[in-house]
C-alpha positions as CSV (number, residue, x, y, z in Angstrom):
1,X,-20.2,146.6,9.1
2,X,-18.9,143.2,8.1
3,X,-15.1,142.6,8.5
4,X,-13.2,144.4,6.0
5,X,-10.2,142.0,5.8
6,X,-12.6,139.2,5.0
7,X,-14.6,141.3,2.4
8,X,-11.5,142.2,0.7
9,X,-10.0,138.5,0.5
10,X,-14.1,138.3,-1.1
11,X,-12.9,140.6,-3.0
12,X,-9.4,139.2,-4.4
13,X,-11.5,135.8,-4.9
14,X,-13.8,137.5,-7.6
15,X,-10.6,138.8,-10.0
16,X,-11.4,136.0,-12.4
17,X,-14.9,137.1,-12.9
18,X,-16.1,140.6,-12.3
19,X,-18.5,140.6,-9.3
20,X,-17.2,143.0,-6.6
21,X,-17.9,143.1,-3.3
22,X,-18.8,146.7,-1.4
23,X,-17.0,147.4,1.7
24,X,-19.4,150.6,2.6
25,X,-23.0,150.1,3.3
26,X,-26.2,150.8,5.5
27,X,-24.0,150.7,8.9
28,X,-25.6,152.7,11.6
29,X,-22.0,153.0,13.4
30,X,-20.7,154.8,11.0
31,X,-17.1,156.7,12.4
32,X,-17.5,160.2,12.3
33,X,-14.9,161.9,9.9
34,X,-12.5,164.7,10.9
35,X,-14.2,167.7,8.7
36,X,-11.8,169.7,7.5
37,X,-12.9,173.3,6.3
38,X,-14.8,172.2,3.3
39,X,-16.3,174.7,0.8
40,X,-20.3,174.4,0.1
41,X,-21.0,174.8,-3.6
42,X,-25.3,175.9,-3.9
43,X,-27.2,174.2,-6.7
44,X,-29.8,174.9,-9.0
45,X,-33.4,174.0,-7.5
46,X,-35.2,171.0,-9.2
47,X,-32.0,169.5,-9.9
48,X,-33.1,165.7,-7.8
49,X,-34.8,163.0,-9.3
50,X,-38.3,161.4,-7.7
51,X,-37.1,159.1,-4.7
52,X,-37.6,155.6,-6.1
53,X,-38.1,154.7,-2.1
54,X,-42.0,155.3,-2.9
55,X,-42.7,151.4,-3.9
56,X,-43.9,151.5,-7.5
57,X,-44.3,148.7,-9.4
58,X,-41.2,147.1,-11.0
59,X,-41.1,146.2,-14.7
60,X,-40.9,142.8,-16.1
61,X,-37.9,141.1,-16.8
62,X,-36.8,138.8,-19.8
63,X,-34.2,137.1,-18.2
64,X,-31.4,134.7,-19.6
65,X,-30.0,134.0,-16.5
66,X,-31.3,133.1,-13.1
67,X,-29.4,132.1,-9.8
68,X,-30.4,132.0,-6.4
69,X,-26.7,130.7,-5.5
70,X,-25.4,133.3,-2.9
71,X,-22.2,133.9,-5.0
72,X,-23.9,133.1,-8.2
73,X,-23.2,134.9,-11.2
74,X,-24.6,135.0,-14.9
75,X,-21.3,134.5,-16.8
76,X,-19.5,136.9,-18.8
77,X,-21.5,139.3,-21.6
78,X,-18.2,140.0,-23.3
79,X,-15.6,142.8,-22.8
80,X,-13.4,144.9,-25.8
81,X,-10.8,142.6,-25.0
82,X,-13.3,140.0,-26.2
83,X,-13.4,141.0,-29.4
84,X,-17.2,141.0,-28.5
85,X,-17.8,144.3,-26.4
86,X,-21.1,144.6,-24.5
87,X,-22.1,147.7,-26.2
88,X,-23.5,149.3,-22.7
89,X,-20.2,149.6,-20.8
90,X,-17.6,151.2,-23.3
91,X,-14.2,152.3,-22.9
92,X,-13.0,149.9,-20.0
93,X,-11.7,146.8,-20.4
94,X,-12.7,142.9,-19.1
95,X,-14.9,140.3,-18.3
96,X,-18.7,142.1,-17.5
97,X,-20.9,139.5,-15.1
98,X,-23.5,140.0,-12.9
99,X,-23.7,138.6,-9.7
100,X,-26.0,137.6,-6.9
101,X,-23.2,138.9,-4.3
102,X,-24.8,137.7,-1.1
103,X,-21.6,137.7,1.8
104,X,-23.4,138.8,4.8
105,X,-26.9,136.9,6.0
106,X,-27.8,137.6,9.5
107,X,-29.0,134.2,9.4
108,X,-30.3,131.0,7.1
109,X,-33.6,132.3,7.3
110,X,-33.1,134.9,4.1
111,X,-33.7,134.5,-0.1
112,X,-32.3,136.2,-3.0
113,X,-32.9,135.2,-6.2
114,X,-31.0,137.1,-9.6
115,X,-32.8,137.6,-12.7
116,X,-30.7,139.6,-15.8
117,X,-31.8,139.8,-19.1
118,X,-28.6,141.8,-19.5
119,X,-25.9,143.7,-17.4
120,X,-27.7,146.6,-18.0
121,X,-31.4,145.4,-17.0
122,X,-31.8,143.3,-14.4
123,X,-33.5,142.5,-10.9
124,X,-32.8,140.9,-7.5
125,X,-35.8,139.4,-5.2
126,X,-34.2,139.5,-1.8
127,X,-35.9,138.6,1.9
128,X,-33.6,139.3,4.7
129,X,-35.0,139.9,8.3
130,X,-36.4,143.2,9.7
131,X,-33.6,145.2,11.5
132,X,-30.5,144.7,9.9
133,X,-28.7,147.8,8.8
134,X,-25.2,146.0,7.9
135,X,-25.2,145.4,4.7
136,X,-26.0,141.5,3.6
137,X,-25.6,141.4,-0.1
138,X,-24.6,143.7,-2.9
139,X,-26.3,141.9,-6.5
140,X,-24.4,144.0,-8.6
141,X,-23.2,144.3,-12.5
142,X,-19.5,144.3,-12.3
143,X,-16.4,144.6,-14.4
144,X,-12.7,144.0,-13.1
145,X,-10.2,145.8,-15.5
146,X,-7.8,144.0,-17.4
147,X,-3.5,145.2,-17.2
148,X,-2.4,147.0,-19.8
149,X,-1.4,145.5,-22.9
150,X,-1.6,141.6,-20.8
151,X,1.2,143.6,-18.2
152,X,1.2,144.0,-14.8
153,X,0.4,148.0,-15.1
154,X,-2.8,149.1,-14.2
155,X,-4.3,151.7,-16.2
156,X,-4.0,155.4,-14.4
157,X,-7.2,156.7,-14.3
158,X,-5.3,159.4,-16.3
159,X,-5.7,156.9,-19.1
160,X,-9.7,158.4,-20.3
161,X,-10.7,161.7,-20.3
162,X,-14.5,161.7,-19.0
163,X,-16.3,158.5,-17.3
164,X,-20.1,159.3,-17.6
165,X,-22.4,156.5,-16.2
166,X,-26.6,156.4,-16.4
167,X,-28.7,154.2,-14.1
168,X,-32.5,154.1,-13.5
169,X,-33.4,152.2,-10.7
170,X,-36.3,151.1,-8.4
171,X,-36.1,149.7,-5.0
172,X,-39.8,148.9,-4.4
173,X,-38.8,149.8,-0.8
174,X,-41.7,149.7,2.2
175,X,-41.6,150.0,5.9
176,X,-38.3,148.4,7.0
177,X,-36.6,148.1,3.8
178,X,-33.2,149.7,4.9
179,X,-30.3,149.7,1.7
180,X,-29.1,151.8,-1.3
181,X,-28.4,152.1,-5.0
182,X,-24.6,152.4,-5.3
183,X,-21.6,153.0,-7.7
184,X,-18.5,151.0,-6.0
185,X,-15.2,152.3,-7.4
186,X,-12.0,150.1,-6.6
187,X,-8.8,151.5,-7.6
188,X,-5.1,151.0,-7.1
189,X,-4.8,147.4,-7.1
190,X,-7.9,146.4,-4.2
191,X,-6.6,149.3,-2.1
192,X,-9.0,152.6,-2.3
193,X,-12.7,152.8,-2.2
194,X,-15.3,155.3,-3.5
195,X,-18.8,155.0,-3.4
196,X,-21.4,156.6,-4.8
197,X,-24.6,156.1,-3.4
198,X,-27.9,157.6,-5.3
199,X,-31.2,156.2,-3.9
200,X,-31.7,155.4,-0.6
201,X,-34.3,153.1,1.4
202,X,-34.8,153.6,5.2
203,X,-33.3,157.0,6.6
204,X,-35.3,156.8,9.6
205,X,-33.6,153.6,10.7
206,X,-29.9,154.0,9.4
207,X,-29.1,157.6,8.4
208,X,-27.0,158.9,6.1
209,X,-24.4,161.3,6.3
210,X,-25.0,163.9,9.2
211,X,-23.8,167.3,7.9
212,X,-22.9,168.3,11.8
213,X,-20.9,165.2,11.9
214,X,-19.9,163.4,9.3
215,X,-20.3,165.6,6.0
216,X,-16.8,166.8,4.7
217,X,-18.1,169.3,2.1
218,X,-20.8,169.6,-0.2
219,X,-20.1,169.6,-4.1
220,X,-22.0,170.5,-7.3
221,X,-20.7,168.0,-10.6
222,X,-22.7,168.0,-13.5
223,X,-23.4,170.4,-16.9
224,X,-21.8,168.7,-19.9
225,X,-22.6,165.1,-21.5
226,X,-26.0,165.2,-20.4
227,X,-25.2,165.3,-16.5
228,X,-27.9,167.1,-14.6
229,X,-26.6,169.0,-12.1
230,X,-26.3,167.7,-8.1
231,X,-25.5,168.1,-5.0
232,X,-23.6,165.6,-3.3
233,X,-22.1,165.2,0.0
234,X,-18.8,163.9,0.8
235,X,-18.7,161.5,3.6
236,X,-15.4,159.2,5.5
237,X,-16.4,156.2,7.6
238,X,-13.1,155.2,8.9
239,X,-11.9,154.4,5.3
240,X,-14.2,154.7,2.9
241,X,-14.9,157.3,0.9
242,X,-19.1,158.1,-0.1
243,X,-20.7,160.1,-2.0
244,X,-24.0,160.7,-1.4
245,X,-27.7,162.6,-1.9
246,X,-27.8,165.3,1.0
247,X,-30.4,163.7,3.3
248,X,-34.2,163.9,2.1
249,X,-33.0,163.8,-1.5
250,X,-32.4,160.8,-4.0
251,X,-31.6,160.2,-7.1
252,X,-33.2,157.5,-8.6
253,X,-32.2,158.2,-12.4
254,X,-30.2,159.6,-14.6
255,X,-26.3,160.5,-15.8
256,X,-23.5,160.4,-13.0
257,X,-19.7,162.4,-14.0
258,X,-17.8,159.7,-12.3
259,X,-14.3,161.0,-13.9
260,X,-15.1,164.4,-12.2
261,X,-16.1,162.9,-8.9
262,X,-13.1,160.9,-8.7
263,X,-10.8,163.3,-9.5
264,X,-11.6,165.5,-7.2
265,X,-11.1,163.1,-4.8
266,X,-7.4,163.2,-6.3
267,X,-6.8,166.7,-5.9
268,X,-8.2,167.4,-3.0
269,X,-7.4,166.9,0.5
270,X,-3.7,166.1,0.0
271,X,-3.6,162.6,-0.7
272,X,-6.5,161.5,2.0
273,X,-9.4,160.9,-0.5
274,X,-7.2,159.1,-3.2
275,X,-3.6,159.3,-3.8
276,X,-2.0,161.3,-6.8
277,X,-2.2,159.2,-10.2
278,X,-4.6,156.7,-9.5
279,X,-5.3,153.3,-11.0
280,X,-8.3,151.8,-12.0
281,X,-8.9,148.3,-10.5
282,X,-13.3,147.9,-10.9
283,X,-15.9,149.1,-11.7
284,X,-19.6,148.2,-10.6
285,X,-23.5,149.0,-9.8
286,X,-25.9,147.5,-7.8
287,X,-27.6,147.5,-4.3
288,X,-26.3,147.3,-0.8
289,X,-29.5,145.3,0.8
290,X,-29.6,145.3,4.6
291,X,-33.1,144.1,5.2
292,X,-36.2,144.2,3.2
293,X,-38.1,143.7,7.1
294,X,-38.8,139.9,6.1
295,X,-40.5,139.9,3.0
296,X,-39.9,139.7,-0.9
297,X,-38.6,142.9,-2.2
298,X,-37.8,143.4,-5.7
299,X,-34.9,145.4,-6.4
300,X,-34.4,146.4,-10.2
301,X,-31.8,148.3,-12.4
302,X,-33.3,149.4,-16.3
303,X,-30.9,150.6,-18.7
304,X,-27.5,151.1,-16.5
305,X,-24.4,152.0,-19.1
306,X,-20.9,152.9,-18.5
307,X,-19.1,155.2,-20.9
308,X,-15.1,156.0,-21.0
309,X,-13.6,158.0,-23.4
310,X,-9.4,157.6,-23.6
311,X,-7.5,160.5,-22.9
């Protein structure tokens, strides 16, 4: 795990732009959480997408914008505050960038290079060395949330009614790739964390959640807007929150209920998960890389969106 004050001062650093930084990641020391009696909702069979972890081919990309800078970004694609919205994230407000996001290299001997054709369709070549399984970079496209009305109040999450998000990704992974596909969810002003993390790379070196030890409870979302239905576990590493795919399963595409995740986080658990009346700070997708076992691996996201509808 990389030092969490450091990645949050990162984090404070990218406001102006929209590149966020994830605190979570491919850890293998991982704190056990304190399971309180969860309840286990069951969930339709067939209901988990191909893993992407198979290593088929990537698609080409048409990109605008390349950077092989470790903090490199391809500069804003416009936000509703704009006047010039991105038409693929909707209903949230600020400057949209994508950003090569590298924070963590176990050494000079790595490579990551960015290629977007848009927020929404873009891919990462990375080459870190063979065992790592802290995380090194997180490419990701990101968007920090403007105040309300140019004030100093953050919007409650209160503020929309549904957040519905669709992603198709590929992580071209093969033997010794270790890293995830991952929402990262920042809210009340830089100070709580939820991740959701779909498609996974490398189980047999870092696992994920262990439902004797770390796994919470396991919860169904999905059924409306197009949402297939899920199972995902809840896990707590120290402080941060995950959702993920129960172990052997991944979820390589398709429509995520963010709004439901997060508020069950809100009313459940009494204030450990997320505090009553949260605030959105950020919003972001992308991939926690860890190693790619020293070669080129081509990471790529097709068609992600972001969809909030006001209260």
């Amino acid at each position: 795990m990389t030092n969490l004050s450091r990645l949050r001062a990162a984090v404070a650093a990218a406001i102006t732009g929209a590149v966020i930084v994830a605190v979570a990641g491919c850890s293998a020391t991982h704190s056990p959480a304190s399971s309180p009696a969860g309840t286990s909702a069951s969930s339709p069979a067939g209901t988990s997408a191909p893993s992407s972890n198979a290593g088929s081919s990537t698609s080409a990309i048409a990109a605008t914008c390349t950077t092989s800078a470790p903090q490199g970004q391809c500069p804003p694609y416009g936000s509703q505050t704009q006047g010039q919205p991105y038409p693929g994230i909707v209903g949230t407000t600020g400057e949209i960038t994508v950003g090569n996001n590298v924070f963590g290299p176990a050494s000079s001997s790595y490579s990551q290079t960015l290629h977007v054709a848009s927020p929404g369709n873009w891919n990462v070549v990375a080459n870190f060395p063979a065992g790592g399984t802290s995380v090194r970079s997180f490419p990701n496209t990101g968007q920090t949330q403007n105040w309300i009305n140019g004030t100093n109040l953050p919007a409650a999450l209160s503020s929309w009614s549904s957040m519905v998000s669709y992603y198709s990704v590929n992580l071209s992974a093969h033997s010794g790739t270790v890293g995830e596909a991952a929402y990262d969810l920042w809210l009340d002003d830089w100070k709580n964390e939820v991740m959701i993390q779909t498609d996974f790379a490398g189980d047999s070196l870092r696992p994920r959640c262990d439902v004797l030890h770390d796994v919470i409870t396991t919860q169904t979302f999905g059924g409306t807007n197009g949402v297939p239905v899920r199972r995902w576990n809840l896990c707590q590493f120290g402080s941060e929150v995950i959702w993920q795919p129960p172990t052997g399963t991944n979820y390589s595409s398709g429509k995520v209920n963010v709004m439901a995740m997060l508020t069950w986080l809100e009313t459940h658990g009494g204030g450990k998960y997320l505090p009553a009346k949260p605030t959105l700070t950020a919003i972001s997708f992308g991939f926690e890389i860890c190693s790619t076992s020293g070669r080129d691996q081509t990471f790529q996201v097709n068609n992600f969106s972001f969809t909030a509808k006001p209260a």
